[in-house]
TORNU-602023 format. One record per residue (C-alpha): residue in three letters; x, y, z. Coordinates in pm, whole numbers, plus 50000, padded with zeros to 5 digits. Example, Ala and Ser with C-alpha at 12.3 -4.5 7.8 and 13.67 -1.06 7.14 Angstrom:
REM residues 2
ALA / 51230 / 49550 / 50780
SER / 51367 / 49894 / 50714
//
This chain:
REM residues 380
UNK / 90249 / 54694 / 94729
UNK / 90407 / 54890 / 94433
UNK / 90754 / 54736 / 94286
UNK / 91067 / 54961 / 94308
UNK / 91136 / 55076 / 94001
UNK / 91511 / 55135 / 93991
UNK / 91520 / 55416 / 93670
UNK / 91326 / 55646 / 93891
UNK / 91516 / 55646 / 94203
UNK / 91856 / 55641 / 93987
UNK / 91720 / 55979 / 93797
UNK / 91562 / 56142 / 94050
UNK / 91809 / 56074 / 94319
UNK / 92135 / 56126 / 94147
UNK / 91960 / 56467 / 94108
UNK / 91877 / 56495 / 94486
UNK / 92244 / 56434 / 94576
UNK / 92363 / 56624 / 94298
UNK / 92150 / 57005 / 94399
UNK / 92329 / 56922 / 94751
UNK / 92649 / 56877 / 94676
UNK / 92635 / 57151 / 94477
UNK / 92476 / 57425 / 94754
UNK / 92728 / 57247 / 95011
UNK / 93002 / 57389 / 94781
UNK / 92827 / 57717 / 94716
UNK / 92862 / 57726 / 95097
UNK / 93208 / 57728 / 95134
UNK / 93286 / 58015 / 94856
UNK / 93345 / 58345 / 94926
UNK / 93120 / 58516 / 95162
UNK / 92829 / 58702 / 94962
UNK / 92482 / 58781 / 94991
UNK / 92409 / 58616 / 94662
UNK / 92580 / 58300 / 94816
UNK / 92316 / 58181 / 95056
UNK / 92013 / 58274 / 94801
UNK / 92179 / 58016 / 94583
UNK / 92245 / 57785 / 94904
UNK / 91898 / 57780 / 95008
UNK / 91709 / 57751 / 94669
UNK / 91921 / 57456 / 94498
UNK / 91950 / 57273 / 94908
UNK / 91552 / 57267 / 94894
UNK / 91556 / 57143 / 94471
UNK / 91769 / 56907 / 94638
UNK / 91554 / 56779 / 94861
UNK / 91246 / 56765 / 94657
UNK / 91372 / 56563 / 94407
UNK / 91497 / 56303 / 94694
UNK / 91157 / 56325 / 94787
UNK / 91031 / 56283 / 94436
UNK / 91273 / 55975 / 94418
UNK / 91117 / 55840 / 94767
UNK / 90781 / 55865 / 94642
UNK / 90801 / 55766 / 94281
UNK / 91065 / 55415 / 94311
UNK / 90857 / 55275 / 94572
UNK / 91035 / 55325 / 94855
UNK / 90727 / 55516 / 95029
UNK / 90510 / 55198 / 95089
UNK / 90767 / 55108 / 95292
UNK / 90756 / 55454 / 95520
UNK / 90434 / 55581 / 95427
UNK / 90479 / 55848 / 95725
UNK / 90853 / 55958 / 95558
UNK / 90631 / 56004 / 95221
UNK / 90412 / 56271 / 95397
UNK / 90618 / 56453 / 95664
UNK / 90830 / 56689 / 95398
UNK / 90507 / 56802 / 95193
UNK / 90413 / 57081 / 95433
UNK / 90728 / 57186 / 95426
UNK / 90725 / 57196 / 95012
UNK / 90481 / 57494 / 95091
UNK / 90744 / 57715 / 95155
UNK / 90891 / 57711 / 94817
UNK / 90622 / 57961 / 94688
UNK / 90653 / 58219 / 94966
UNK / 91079 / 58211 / 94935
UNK / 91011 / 58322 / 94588
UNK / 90816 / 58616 / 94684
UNK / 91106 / 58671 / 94939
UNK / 91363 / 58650 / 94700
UNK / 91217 / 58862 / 94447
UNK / 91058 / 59161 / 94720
UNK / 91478 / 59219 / 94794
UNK / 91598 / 59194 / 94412
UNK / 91316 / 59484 / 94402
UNK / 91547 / 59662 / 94700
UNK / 91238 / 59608 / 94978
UNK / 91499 / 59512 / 95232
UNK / 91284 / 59587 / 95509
UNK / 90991 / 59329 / 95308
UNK / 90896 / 59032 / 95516
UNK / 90642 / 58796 / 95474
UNK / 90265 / 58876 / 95579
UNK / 90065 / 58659 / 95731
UNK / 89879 / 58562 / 95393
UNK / 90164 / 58366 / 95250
UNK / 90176 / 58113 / 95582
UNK / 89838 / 58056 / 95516
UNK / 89898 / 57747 / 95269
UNK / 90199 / 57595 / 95471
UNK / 89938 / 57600 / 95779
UNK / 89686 / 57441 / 95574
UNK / 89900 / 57206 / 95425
UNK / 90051 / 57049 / 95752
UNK / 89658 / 56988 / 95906
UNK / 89654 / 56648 / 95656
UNK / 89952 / 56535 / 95831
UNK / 89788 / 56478 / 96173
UNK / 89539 / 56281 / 96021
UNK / 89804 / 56090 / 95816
UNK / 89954 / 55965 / 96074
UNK / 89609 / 55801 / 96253
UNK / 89560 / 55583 / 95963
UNK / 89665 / 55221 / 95929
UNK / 89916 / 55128 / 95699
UNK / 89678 / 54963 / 95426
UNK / 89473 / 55268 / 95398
UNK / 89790 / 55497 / 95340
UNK / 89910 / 55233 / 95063
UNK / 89543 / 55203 / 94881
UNK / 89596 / 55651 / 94949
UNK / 89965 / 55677 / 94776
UNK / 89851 / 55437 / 94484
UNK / 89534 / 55659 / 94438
UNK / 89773 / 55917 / 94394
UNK / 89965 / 55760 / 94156
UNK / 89672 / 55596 / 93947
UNK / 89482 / 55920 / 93938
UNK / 89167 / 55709 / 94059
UNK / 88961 / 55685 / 94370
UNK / 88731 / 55869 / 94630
UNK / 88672 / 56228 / 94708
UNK / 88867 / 56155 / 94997
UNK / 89169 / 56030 / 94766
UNK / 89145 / 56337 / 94577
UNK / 89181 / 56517 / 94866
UNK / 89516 / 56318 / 94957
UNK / 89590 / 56455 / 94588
UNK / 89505 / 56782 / 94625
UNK / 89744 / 56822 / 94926
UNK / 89997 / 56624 / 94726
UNK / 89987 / 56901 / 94418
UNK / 89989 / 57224 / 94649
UNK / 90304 / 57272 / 94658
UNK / 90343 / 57247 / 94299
UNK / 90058 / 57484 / 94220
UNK / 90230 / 57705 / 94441
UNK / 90499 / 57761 / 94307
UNK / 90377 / 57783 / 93934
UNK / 90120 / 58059 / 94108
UNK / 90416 / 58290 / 94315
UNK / 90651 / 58227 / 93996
UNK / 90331 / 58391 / 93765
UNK / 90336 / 58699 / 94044
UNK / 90656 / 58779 / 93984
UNK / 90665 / 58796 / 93575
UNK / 90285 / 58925 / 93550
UNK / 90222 / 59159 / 93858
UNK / 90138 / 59494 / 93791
UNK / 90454 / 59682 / 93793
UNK / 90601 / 59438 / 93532
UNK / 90926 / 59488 / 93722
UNK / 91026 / 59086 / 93662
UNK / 90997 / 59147 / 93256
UNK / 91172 / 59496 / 93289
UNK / 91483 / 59296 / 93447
UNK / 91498 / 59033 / 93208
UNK / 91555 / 59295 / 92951
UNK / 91850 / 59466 / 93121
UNK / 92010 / 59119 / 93158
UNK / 92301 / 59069 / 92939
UNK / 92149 / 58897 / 92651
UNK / 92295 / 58536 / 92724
UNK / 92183 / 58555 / 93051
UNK / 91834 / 58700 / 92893
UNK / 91788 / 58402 / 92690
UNK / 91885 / 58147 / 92928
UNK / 91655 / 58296 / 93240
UNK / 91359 / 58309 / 92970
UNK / 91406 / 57966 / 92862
UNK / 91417 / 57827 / 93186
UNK / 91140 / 58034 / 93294
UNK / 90940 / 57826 / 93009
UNK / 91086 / 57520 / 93040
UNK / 91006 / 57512 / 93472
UNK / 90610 / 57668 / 93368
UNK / 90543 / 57356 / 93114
UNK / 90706 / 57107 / 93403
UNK / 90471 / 57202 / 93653
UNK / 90146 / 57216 / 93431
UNK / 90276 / 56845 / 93308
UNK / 90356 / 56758 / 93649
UNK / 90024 / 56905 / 93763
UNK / 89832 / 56718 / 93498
UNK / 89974 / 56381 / 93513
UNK / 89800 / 56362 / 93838
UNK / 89479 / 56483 / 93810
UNK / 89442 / 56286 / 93489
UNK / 89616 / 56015 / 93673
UNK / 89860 / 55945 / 93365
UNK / 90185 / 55872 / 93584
UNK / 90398 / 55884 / 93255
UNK / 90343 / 56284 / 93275
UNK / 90444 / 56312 / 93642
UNK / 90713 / 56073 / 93649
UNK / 90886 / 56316 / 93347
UNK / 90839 / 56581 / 93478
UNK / 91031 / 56473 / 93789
UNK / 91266 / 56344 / 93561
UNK / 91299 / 56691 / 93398
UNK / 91395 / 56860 / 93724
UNK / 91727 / 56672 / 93700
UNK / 91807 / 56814 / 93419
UNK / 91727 / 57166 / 93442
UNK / 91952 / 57126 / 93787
UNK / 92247 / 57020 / 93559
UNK / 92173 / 57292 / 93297
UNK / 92147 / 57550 / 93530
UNK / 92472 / 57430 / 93724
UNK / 92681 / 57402 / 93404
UNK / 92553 / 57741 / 93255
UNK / 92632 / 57890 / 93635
UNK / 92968 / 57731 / 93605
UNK / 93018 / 57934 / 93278
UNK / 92894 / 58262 / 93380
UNK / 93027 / 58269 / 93800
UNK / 92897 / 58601 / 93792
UNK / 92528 / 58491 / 93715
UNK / 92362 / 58577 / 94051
UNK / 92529 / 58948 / 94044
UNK / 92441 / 59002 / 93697
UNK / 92041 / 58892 / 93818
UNK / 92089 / 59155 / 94130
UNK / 92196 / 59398 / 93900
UNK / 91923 / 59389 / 93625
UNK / 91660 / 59456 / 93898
UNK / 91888 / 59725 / 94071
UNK / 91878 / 59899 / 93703
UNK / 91472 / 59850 / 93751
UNK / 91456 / 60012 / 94069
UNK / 91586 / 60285 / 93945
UNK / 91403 / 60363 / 93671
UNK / 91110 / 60316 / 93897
UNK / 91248 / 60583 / 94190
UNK / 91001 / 60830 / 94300
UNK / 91378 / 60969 / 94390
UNK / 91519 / 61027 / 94092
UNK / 91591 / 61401 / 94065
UNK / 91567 / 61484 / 94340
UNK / 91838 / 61630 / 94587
UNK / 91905 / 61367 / 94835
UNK / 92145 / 61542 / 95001
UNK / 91982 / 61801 / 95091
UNK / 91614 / 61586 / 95161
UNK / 91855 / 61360 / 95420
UNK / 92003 / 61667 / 95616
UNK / 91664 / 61825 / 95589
UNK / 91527 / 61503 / 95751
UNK / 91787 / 61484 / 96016
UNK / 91767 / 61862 / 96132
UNK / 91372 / 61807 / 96167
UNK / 91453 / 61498 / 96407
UNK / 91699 / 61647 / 96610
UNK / 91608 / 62010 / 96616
UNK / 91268 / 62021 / 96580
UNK / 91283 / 61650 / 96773
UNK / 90979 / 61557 / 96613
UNK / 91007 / 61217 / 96760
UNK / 90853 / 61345 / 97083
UNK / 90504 / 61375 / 96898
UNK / 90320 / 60997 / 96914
UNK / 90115 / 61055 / 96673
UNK / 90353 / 61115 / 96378
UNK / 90290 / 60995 / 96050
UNK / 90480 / 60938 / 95752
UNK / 90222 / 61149 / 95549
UNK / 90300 / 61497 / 95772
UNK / 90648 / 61450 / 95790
UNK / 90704 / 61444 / 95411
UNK / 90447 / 61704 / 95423
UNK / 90741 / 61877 / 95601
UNK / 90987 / 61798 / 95381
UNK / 90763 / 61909 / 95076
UNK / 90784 / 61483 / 94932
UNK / 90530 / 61262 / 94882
UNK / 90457 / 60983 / 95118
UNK / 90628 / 60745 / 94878
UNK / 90946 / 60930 / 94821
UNK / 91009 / 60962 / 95168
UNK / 90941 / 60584 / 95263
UNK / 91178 / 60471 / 94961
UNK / 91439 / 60754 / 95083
UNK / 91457 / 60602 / 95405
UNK / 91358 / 60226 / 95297
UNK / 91699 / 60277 / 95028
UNK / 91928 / 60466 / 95229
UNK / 91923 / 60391 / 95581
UNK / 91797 / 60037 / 95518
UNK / 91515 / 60069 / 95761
UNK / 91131 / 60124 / 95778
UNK / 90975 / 60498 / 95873
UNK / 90905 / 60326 / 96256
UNK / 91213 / 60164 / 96267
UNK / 91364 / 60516 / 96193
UNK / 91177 / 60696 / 96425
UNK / 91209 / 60416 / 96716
UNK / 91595 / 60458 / 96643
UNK / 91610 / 60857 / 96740
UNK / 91345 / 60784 / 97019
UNK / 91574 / 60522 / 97177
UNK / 91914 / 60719 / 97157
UNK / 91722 / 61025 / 97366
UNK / 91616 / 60801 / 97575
UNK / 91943 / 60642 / 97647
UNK / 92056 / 61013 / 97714
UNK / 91714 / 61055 / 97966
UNK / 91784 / 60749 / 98117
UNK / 92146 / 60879 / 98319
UNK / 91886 / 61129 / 98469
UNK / 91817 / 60968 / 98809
UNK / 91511 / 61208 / 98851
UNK / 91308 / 61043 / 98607
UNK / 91130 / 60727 / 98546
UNK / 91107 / 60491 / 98279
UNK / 90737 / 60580 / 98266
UNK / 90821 / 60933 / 98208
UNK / 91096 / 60887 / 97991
UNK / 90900 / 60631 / 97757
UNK / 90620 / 60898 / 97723
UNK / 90877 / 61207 / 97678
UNK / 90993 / 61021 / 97365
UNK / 90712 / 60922 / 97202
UNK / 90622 / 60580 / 97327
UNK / 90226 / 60573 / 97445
UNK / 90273 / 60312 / 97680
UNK / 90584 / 60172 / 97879
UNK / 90507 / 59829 / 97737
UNK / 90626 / 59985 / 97329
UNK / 90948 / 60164 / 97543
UNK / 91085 / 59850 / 97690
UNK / 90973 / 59633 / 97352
UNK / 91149 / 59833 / 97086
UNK / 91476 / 59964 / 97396
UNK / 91550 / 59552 / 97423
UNK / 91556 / 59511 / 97027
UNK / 91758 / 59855 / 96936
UNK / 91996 / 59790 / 97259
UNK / 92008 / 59399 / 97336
UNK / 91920 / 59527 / 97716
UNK / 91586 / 59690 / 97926
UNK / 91599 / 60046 / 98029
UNK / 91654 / 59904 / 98336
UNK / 91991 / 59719 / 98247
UNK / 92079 / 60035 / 98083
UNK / 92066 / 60264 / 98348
UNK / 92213 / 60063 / 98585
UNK / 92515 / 60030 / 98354
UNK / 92547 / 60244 / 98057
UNK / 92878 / 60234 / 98002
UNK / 92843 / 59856 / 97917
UNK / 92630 / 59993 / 97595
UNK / 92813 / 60213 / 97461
UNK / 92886 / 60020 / 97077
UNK / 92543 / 59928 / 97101
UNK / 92453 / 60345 / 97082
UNK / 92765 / 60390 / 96887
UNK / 92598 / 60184 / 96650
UNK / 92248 / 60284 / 96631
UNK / 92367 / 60663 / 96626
UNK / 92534 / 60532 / 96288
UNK / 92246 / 60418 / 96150
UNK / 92029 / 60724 / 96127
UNK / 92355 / 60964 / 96031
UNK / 92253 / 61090 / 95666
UNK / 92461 / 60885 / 95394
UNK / 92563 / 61182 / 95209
//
């Protein structure tokens, strides 16, 4: 069994406890949208360098299964940056496709067979690990081990190198001490994870072990520069805001008059009543393009084109639904819906109630319609 080896669990873990006492004061400043991002990302550096502490002191022979439960969950780290960075970009609607939980659900099979092994053959695993030597099967254990890290070195890449460049166009409208610090780190966190990554397939635990070490530090520069600049995370939001814009397919364009435009065509020409409509023929409408009018209603009513046209769908229906003549059937297919199933779906997440609920008892709705009526009024 491995000695503990006090230097690494003093680093690493005074920087564990450190990243969370630092998000649990983030959470108690004043409310903001910015607050949580910064909550979330330095709670989970947090707990990846106590993990890193865990695993590197020695403390993991003693709790192999402790050792492996968090990895899977280190998969996540990757995806949250694509998160993050799809609403700097203003996709508020963005959410994560299927693709990106494909390495967290890979990553959590090894566990299952982790835990059927016997305790000597998850020590002789770890030390593989740490050595850099053994089996295909201990390079496996390795492999699993460094996902996470690759991960995040290959999301991080997506967002400074993917095709519309928009992560190097906000660096330059940062102010220019903010420029040179985000660049720097940016550098600084790229060679930690190649080190990282290479200390363990070379098996030179020297590399690893500073590398973990490093993370510490760039925790402490990071909070100190932050403590310095308290508007840091508003000055990152507005950078990319500056990028969206000179990215618009809007710009020039009268959005006045393309929002009342939009709004007459719903409620005059109640469009919504055709099932088959497509984003494509009702720009074609409007005289836009496809992509101006999913970023005109993506930007300013903070929805997506279904979720718009669910929204007018649902408010005639609540109006069809006080006629005791007609069904729910009728009503779902008068709106739009193709089937009753798609009514009663997308009625219970606009209204919090069924059509059923409604009708019985409208009245007990009526900040819920209030509401949604709000939503789709043009922002003129």
């Amino acid at each position: 069994m491995e000695s503990f080896r006090l230097i690494d669990f003093s680093i690493l873990g005074f920087g564990g406890i450190f990243c969370l006492i630092w998000a649990a004061g983030l959470s108690l400043q004043q409310k903001s949208k910015h607050r949580w991002i910064a909550v979330y990302f330095v709670s989970v550096s947090g707990i990846r360098l106590l993990w890193e502490a865990f695993a590197l002191s020695g403390f993991a022979h003693h709790s192999p299964n402790l050792y492996a439960t968090p990895i899977p969950l280190l998969y996540l780290i990757g995806p949250s940056l694509h998160f993050y960075y799809e609403r700097l970009l203003g996709n508020e609607n963005s959410s994560l496709d299927l693709i990106h939980f494909i390495p967290i659900s890979i990553g959590t099979l090894p566990l299952f067979y982790w835990y059927g092994l016997d305790i000597q053959t998850k020590e002789v695993w770890m030390n593989s690990v740490l050595q850099g030597q053994g089996s295909p099967y201990d390079w496996c254990l390795r492999i699993w081990v460094l996902g996470p890290k690759v991960s995040i070195l290959v999301y991080s890449s997506l967002v400074l190198f993917r095709k519309s460049s928009a992560g190097t166009m906000a660096l330059r409208y940062m102010p220019k001490n903010l420029q040179r610090f985000s660049l720097l780190l940016l550098i600084y966190i790229f060679m930690m994870i190649a080190v990282d990554i290479t200390g363990y397939v070379v098996g030179l635990r020297s590399l690893f072990t500073y590398s973990a070490w490093s993370h510490t530090f760039a925790a402490v520069c990071v909070y100190l520069y932050s403590k310095a600049n308290p508007s840091v995370l508003l000055e990152i939001s507005d950078a990319f805001q500056k990028v969206r814009y000179s990215q618009s397919k809007l710009v020039g364009l009268d959005l006045a008059l393309a929002q009342t435009q939009l709004h007459s065509l719903m409620i005059r020409d109640a469009l919504y009543e055709r099932e088959d409509l497509r984003l494509p023929s009702l720009a074609e409408k409007l005289k836009l393009s496809p992509h101006q009018l999913s970023e005109l209603i993506n930007v300013h009513y903070q929805m997506s084109f279904n979720q718009y046209l669910n929204v007018h769908r649902i408010l005639v229906a609540c109006e069809l639904l006080l006629k005791r003549d007609k069904t729910i059937l009728t009503i779902a297919y008068e709106v739009g819906f193709n089937s009753k199933s798609a009514f009663n779906r997308a009625f219970k997440l606009l209204m919090g109630s069924s059509p059923t609920e409604y009708k019985e008892n409208s009245s007990a709705f009526s900040k819920e319609k209030a509401a949604l009526a709000e939503k789709i009024e043009p922002k003129l």
